[in-house]
C-alpha positions in Angstrom: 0.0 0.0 0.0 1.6 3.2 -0.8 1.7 6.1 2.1 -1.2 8.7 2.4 1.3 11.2 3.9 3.7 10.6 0.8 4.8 13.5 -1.3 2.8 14.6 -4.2 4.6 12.9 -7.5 8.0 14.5 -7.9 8.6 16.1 -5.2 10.7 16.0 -2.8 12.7 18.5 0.4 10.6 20.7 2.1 8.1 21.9 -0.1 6.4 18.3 -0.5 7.3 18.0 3.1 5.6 20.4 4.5 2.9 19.5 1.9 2.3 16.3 4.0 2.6 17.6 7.0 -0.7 19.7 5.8 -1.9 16.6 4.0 -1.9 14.6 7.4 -3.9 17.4 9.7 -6.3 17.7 7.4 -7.3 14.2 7.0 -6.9 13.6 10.6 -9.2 16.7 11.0 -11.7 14.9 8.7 -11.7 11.7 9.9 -12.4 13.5 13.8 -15.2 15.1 12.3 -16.5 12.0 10.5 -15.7 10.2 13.6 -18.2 12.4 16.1 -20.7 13.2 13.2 -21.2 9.1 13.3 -21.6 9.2 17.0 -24.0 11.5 17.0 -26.2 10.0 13.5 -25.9 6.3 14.2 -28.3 4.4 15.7 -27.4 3.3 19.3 -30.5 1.6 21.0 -29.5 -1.4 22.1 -30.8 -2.1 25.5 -29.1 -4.9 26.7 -25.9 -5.0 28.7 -24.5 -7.9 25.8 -25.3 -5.0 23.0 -22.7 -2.4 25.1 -20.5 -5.4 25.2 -20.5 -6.4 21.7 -19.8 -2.3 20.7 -16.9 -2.5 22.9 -15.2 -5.3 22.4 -15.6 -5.3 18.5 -14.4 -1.7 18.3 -11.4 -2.6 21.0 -10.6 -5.2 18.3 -10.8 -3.2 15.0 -8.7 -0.1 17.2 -6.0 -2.8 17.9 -5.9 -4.1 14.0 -5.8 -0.7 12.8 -3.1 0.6 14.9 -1.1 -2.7 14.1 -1.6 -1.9 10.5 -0.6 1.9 11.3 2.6 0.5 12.9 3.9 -0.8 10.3 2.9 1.6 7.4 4.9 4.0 9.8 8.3 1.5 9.5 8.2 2.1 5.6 6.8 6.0 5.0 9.3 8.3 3.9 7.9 10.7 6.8 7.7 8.5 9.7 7.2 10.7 12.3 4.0 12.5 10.2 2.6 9.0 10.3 3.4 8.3 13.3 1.3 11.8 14.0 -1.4 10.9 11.5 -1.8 7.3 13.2 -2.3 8.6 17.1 -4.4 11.4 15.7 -6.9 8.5 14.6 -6.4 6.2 17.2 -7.6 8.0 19.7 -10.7 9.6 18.5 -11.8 5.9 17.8 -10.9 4.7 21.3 -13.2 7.9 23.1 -15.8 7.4 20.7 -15.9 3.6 21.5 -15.7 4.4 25.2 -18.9 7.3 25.1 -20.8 4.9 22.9 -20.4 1.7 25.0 -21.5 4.2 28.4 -24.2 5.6 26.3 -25.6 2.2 25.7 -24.6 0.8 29.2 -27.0 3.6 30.4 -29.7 2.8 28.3 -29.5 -1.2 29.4 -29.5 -0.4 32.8 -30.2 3.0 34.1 -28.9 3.3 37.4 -25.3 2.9 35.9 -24.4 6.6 36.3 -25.4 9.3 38.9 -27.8 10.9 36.0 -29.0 10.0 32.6 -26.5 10.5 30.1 -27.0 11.7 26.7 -24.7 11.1 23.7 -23.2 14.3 24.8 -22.6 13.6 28.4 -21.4 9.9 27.5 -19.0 12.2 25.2 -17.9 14.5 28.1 -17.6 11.9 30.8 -15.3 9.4 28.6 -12.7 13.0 28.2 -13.1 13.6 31.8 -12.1 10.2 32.5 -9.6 10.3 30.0 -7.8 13.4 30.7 -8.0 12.3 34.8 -9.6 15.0 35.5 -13.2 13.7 36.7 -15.0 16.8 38.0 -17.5 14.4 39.6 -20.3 15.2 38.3 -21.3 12.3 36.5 -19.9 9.2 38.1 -20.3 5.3 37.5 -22.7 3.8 40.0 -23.4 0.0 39.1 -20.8 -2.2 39.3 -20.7 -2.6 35.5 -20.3 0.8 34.7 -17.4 1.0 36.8 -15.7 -2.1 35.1 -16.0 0.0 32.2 -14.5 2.9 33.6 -11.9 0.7 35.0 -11.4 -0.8 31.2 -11.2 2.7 29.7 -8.8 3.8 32.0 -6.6 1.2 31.9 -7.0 1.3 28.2 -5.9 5.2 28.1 -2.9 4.6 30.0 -2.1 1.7 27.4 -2.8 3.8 24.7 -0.6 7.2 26.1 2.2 4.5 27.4 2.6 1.8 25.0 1.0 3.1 21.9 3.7 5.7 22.2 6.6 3.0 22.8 5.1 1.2 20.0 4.8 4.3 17.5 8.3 5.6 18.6 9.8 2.3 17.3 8.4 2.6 14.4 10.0 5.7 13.5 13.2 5.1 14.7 12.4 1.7 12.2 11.4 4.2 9.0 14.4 6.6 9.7 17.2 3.5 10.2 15.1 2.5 6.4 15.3 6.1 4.7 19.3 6.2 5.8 20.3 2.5 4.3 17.8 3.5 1.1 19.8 7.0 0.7 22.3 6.6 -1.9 25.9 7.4 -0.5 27.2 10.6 -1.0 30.0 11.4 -3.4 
């Protein structure tokens, strides 16, 4: 697969870099948008405690393949660190998304789950407050399944800050060690 954040055809230096550094916020920009447009239009009424379940582990899943397959697309770009940029900046909207969908639903399955109703928008806001550590307390987990799932997103965060970082890190070091054996030696 060739490199979204690849120079346009012919060029090369800063010009086409800084071309794909522009390239890379604006799709990460997009897909963001896309992203909470989707949480907002799609239909999320499962009522069950199984449907929440389903949401979060499928999406935990397809976040893990895509940042595998985001790993290694980063080891052969000829910007590694862009992609490395472009690859976090995707990753994570999908993991909150995931996170304020699966409490929106567990709300809807069993009510008592949080100290008040939550609508898409506080499922939204309470996944960032969790996220960020800062938890004003204003909307807490009350059943004892809402606060696995709190316990599961923040473990998951902390994965994603600490070892998604390790992981992406790697890979650049990875792309650059490939760019500098791929450079023809200077005369």
């Amino acid at each position: 697969m060739s490199d979204p954040a690849a120079p346009p055809p012919g060029g090369s230096g800063p010009r086409a870099h800084r071309w794909s550094a522009v390239m890379v916020l604006v799709r990460s920009l997009l897909l963001t948008v896309g992203l909470i447009i989707a949480y907002y239009l799609l239909p999320l009424d499962s009522h069950s405690t199984l449907g929440a379940s389903a949401v979060l582990v499928g999406g935990l899943i397809a976040v893990a393949v895509v940042f595998t397959w985001e790993v290694m697309v980063i080891a052969q770009s000829p910007y590694p660190r862009l992609k490395a940029v472009e690859a976090l900046s995707s990753t994570l909207p999908v993991f909150l998304l995931l996170f304020a969908s699966a409490y929106y639903l567990l709300e809807r399955a069993e009510p008592t789950s949080f100290t008040e109703h939550l609508t898409r928008t506080d499922a939204l806001y309470f996944t960032l407050a969790t996220f960020t550590t800062v938890g004003y307390g204003d909307i807490t987990a009350r059943s004892q399944g809402g606060r696995v799932l709190v316990m599961l997103q923040m473990a998951g965060g902390l994965l994603l800050v600490g070892v998604a970082a390790r992981v992406l890190t790697t890979a650049i070091q990875t792309g650059l060690r490939q760019q500098r054996r791929d450079r023809p030696p200077e005369r």
